[in-house]
N, C-alpha and C positions, 0 to 999 in steps of 0.2 A: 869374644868371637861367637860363643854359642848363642846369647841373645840374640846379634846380628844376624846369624847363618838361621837361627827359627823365625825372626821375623821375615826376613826374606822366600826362604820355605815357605813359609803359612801363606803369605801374597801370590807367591807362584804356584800351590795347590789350591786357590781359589780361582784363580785365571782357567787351571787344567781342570778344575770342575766346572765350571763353565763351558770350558770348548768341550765337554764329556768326553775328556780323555782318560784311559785308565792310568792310575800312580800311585807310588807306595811309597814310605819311605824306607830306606834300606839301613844296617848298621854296619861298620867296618872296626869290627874288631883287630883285626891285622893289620889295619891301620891306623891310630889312633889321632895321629895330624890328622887326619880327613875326617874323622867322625862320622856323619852320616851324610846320607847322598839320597835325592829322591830321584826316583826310576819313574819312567814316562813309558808308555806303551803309546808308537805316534806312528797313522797310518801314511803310509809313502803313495801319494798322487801318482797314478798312470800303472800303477802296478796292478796284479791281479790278488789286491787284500794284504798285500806286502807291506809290515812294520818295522821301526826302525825301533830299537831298543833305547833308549834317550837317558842317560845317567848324567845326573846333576848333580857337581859334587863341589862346596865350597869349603876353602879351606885356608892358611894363614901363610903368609912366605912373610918374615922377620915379623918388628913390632906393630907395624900400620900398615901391612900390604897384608890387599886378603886377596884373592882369586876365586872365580866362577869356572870350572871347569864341564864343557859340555859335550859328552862322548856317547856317539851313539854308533850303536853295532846295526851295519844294513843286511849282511850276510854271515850267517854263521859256520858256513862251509863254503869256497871256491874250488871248482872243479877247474879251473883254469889255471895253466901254467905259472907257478909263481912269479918267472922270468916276465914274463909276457904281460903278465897283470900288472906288475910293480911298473912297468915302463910304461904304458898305457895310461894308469893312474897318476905316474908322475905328469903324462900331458895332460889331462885333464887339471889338475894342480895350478900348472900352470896357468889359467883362464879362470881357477878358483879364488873369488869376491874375499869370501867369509870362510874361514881357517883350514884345512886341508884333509883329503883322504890318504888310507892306507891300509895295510893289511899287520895286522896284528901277528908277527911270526910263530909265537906258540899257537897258537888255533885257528888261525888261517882266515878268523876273523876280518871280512871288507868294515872298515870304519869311518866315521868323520870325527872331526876332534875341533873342537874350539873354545879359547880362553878371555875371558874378560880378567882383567886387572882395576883394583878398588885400592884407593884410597883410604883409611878410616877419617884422617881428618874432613876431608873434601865430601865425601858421599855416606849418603846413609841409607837405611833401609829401602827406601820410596826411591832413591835413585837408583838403585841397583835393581830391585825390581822391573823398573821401569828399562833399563840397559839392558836387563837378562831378557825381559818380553819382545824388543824389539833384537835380538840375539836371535832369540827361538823364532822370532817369525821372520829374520832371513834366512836361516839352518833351512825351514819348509820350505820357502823360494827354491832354494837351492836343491832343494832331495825333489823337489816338482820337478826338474830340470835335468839333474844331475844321476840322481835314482834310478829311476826305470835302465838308464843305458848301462850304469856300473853293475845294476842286476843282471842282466845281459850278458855282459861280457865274465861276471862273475863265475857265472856257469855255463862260461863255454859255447855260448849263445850266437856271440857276434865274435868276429876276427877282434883282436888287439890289432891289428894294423888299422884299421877304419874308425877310430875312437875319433880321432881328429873332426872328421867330416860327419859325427852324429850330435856332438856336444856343442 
């Protein structure tokens, strides 16, 4: 697994240096199934300088199933109603392409969350690279689109009843 998860890494921090986006890799010591995870520093379209936190974390579920998990934090404080938020978010959800938001209950955290599932026999490095690249550049579609109004309503900006008619 770890071959796979660094070759994969290494192709996807040459892509992130290219587009000069900021990334590190991180370690998960408390969690040792996950290992390491590289962090993306990704600026959100339409906002005013607004990034999303981008944590790229693959890791093994049984003998041949591996998983790309892609979680990135939009907000890290809502000032808006949890009630109000959670329902609003869930419409939004609902008209959501590519995998879902949410709010994080311990910290209050607005998030998006998305998983690829791999094969080991069927895929390899280059495949998954390639599935993870075009991952991340529907995630942007979506934060170009989707972002600016969940920021919005994050902090209390726009009504949760009007989410419908802005998304």
């Amino acid at each position: 697994m770890d071959a796979i998860r660094d070759g994969l890494f290494s192709r996807l921090e040459q892509i992130f240096a290219e587009l000069k986006l900021e990334f590190k890799k991180e370690e998960h010591e408390d969690a040792p199934q996950i290992g390491r995870s590289l962090v993306v520093l990704v600026p959100i379209p339409e906002t005013d300088g607004q990034h999303a936190l981008m944590e790229i974390t693959f890791a093994q579920l049984g003998e041949q199933i591996n998983f790309l998990q892609i979680y990135s934090t939009l907000a890290m404080q809502c000032s808006q109603s949890k009630d109000a938020l959670l329902q609003a978010i869930n419409d939004v959800n609902f008209y959501c392409p590519v995998g879902y938001f949410g709010i994080f209950d311990e910290q209050g955290h607005l998030y998006h969350k998305y998983t690829l599932v791999f094969d080991d026999e069927e895929d390899d490095e280059e495949k998954m690279a390639d599935d993870a690249l075009v991952a991340f550049h529907a995630i942007m579609m979506l934060f170009e689109h989707q972002a600016p109004v969940l920021e919005k309503l994050a902090f209390g900006m726009i009504d949760p009843e009007t989410i419908n008619s802005l998304t």
